[in-house]
N, C-alpha and C positions, 0 to 999 in steps of 0.2 A: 335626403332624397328618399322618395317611397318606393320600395320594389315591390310591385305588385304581380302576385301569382296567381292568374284565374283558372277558372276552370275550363275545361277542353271546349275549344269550338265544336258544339255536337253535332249528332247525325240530323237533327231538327234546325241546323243552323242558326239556335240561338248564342251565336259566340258574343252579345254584346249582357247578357245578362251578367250580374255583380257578381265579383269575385268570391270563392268564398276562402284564399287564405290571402291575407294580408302581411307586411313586412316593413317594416320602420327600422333602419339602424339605426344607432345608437340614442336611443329613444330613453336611456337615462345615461346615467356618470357612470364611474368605475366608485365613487364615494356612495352614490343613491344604491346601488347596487347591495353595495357592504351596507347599508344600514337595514336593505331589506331582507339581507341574509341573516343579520344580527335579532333582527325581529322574532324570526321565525325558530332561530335557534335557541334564544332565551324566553319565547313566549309561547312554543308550540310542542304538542307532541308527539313522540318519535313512534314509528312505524319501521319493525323490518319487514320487508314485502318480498317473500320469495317463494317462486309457483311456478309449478310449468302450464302451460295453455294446450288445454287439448289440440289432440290433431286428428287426422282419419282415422280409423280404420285399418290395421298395417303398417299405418306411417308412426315413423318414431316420433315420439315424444319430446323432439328436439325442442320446441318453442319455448319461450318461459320467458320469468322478469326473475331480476334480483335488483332491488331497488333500497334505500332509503326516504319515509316520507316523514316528513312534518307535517301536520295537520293542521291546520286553526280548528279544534277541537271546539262543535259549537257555536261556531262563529264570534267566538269572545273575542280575539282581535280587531275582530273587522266591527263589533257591536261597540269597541270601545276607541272608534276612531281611528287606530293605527294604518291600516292601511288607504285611507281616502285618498292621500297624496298623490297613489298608486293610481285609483282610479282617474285623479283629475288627470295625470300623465297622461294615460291611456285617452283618456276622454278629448285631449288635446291635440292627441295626432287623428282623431277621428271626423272626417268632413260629414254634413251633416243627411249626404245619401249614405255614408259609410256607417253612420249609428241608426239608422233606420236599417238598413240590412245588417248588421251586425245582431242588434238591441230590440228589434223589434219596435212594434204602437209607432209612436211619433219620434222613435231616437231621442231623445229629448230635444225635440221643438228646434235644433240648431245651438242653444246655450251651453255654454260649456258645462256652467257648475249643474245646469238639468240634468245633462249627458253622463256627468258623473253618480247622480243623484239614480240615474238612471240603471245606469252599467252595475252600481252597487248595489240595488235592489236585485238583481237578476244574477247573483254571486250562487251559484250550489255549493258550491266549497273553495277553501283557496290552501294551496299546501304549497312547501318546495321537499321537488324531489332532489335528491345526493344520489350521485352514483361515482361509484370507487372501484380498485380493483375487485373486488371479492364481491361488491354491489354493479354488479357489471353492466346488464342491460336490460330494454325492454324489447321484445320482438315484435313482430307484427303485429297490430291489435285497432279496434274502434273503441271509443269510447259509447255510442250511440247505438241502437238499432230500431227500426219501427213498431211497435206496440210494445217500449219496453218500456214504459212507464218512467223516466225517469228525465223529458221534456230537458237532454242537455243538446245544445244549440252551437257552442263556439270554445274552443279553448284560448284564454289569451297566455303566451307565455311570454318571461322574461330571460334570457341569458345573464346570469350574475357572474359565472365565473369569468377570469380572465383566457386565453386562447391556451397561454402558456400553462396555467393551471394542472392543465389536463389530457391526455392522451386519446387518440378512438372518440366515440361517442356521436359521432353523426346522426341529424337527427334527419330521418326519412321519411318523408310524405307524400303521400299518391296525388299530386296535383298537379293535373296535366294540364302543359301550359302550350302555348305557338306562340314562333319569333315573328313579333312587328314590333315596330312601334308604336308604344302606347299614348292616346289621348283618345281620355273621355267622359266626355264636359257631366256627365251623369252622377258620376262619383268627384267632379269639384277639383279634379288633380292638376298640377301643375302639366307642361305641355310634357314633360320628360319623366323618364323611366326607363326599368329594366325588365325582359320579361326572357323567359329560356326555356329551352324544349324538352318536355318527358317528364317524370315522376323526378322529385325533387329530393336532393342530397345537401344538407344544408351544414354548416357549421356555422351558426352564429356564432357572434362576436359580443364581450361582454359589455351588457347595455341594450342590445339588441331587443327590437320588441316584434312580435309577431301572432297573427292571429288565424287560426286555421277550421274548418268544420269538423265538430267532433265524431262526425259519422265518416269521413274518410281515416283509411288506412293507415297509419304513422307507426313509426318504431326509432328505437335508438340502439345504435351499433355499439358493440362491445365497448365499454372504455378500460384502458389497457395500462394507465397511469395517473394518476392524480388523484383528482377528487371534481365533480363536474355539476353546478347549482343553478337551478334553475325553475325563477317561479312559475306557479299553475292558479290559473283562476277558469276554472270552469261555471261558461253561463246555461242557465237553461232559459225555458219560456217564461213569459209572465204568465200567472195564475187566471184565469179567463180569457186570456186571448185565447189559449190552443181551443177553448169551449166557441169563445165567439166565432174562430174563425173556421169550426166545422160547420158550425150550426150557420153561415155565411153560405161555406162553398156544397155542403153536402156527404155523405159520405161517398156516394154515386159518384159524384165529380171529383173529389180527391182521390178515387181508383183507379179514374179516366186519364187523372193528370198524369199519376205515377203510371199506369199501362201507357200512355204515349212514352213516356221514357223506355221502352223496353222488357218491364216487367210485366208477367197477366199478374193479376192482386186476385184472390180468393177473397169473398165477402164473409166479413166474420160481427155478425151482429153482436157477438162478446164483445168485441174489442174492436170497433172502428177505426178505420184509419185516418190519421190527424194528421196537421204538421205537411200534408200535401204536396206542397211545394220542394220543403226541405228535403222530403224521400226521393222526390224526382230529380232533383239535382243529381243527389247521391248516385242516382239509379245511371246517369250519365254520366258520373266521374269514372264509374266503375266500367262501363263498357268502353270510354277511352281508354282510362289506364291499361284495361287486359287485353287491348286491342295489339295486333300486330305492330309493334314500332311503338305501344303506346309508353312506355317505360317501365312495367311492372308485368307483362306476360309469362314470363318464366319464375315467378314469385310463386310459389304454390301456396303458400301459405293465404296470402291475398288475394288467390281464386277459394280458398275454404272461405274468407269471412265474406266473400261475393257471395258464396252459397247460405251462409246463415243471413244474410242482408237480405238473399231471395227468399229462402224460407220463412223469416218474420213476416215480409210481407204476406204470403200465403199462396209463394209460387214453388209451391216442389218439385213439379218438373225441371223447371228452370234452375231449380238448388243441384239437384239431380245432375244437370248438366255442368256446373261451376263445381260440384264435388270432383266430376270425370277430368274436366282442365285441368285440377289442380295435380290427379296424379301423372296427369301427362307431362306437368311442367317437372316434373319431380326428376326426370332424364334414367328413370327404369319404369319406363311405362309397360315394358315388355314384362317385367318380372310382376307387376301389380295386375296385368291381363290373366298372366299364368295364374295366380295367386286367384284370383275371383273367378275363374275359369275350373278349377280345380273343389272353388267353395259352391260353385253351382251342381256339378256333378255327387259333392257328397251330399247334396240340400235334398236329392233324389231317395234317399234312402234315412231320411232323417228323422227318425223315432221322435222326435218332439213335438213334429206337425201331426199332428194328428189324422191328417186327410191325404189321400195320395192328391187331389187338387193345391192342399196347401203347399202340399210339397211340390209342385212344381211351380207354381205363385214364385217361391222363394226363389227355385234352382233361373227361372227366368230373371227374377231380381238379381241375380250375382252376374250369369250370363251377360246381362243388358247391363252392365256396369265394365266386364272386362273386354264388351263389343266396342263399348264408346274409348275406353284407352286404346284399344288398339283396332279401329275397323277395319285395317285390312288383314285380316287374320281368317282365310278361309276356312279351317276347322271351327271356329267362333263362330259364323255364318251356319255352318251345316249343324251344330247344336242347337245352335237358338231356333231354326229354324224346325229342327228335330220338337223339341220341348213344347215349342206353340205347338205342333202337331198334338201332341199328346194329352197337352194342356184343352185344346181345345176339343177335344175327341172326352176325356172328362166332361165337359161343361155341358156339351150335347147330349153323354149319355151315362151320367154318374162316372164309375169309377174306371171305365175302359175294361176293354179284353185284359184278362190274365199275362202275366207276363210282360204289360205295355212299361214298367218303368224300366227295368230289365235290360229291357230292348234299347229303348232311350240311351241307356248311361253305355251300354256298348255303341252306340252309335258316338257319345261325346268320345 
């Protein structure tokens, strides 16, 4: 049976568009499994992977990975056939609107051995990661964001280990889903299905195949006992499609696409925006998921990568606003308003800016940060509102009367 997780019915009420994560159980053996784990451990090399993931500003440094990876270093595995099997697997359980959305061009044409022909061409890398106790997890994170240059599209993973294996390790994905019943003839699927509501908490099972977009949100939860294996094959674009299919829709129209989703796109003749489509999905996974009830609202961390997802695109307001969510989601929003409330007032007096305008430039930059966590904070209103005074009492006439910041910072 297929469980299929799509994405959120949106505010544009495209709820019949293609899913972008996918779920096949037991989509190999407990033997295929072990052989692909045997693979990677006598034929790949070892990576220890351990880093913490920035956070804001204030906010602790809690995020991080501790991982184990194998690598197919080079692609010598997959250059010397080992892994094909793997793809035709995959290629097998994919209908053939499922490897056109998946795979891009023509999916291969419907054929299987194409489709694999297909999926293996479009390999960026293939590893398996280990995680153990001391290799414990991965936090929140994207593998993707727009104008990063590195055209990845889909992760396929495999669950090698057994259930029993291993302790913890949940693997979380911001894939917001509504309960119906599924059928639909577009994607070729049998009448029956499983679909379930909110951001997704999964524990596959070993064998288990799954396929997810690598620009949404995932992470994996502490694992707490064993040892926990599971393949990665990340795809990207083909090599000329991303070119054909600006040079198709335009850079103008791929702005328009992605700003209907919600985000305004800043035009950056360095760095075009590409891949149109793929961003705009994105750009509406993420406004369900952090929506009220959507199942990741109170995830601060997943409002930061909302904020760098806005900032690629080249909306910093909007970054601006997903940075404020996230310390709101953080449950001391009160103490991060004081905290930037406090760093506006010393911004007043701040020997580094050179300008009494810069310096109030900045004390408004802190101010309009600890306004948006806490807007009902009436002393927050009479300072900002102070500052623009001042600020703009500068702008109309240089550096203001004597005394004017003075004045100001006893007023905050």
């Amino acid at each position: 049976m297929l469980l299929l997780l799509p994405a959120a019915a949106t505010a544009t009420g495209r709820s019949d568009e293609p899913a972008p994560v996918l779920y096949f159980p037991a989509a190999f053996t407990a033997a295929e499994c072990s052989s692909i784990a045997r693979i990677f451990t006598e034929g790949a090399s070892l990576e220890v992977d351990e880093r913490s993931i920035p956070n804001l500003p204030r906010m602790a440094d809690d995020y991080g990975v501790a991982r184990l990876n194998r690598f197919d270093e080079g692609g010598r595995l997959q250059a010397a056939g080992a892994l094909d099997w793997v793809y035709e697997r995959v290629a097998a359980h994919l209908s053939p609107a499922m490897a056109t959305r998946v795979l891009g061009g023509h999916g291969g044409g419907g054929e299987r051995s194409s489709t694999a022909q297909r999926l293996g061409s479009l390999v960026e890398f293939s590893l398996m990661h280990e995680f153990d106790e001391r290799h414990s997890r991965f936090d929140w994170h994207v593998d993707t964001k727009p104008r990063d240059g590195t055209r990845r599209t889909f992760n396929v993973n495999v669950m090698l280990s057994a259930g029993g294996d291993y302790s913890g390790g949940e693997l979380r994905l911001g894939a917001q889903t509504f309960p119906r019943p599924f059928q639909d003839r577009s994607w070729n699927l049998p009448a029956t299905g499983e679909l379930r509501l909110g951001a997704q908490t999964l524990r596959p099972q070993q064998g288990d195949l799954y396929l997810y977009a690598a620009s949404l949100p995932h992470a994996v939860a502490r694992v707490s006992g064993g040892r926990r294996r599971t393949l990665v094959v990340a795809l990207r674009q083909g090599r000329g499609e991303e070119a054909a299919a600006a040079a198709e829709a335009g850079v103008a129209a791929a702005e328009a696409e992605v700003a209907a989703a919600g985000a305004e796109v800043a035009a950056r003749p360095d760095a075009p925006l590409e891949r149109a489509a793929y961003w705009a999905e994105t750009a509406e996974a993420y406004a369900a998921l952090l929506s009220p009830g959507g199942g990741l609202a109170t995830e601060p961390k997943v409002h930061l990568l909302h904020g760098e997802f806005l900032e690629a695109l080249g909306a910093p307001d909007a970054a601006r606003g997903a940075f404020c969510s996230s310390y709101r989601a953080s449950g001391e929003a009160h103490a991060y308003a004081e905290a930037f409330m406090a760093d506006g007032v010393a911004a007043l007096s701040d020997a580094a800016q050179p300008s009494p305008l810069q310096r109030h430039e900045l004390a408004l930059s802190y101010l309009g940060m600890a306004h948006c966590i806490a807007p009902a904070t009436p002393e927050l209103e009479e300072g900002l509102a102070a500052v623009r005074r001042a600020r703009d009492a500068l702008l109309r006439g240089a550096d203001g009367p004597p005394g004017e910041e003075g004045t100001v910072k006893q007023e905050l």
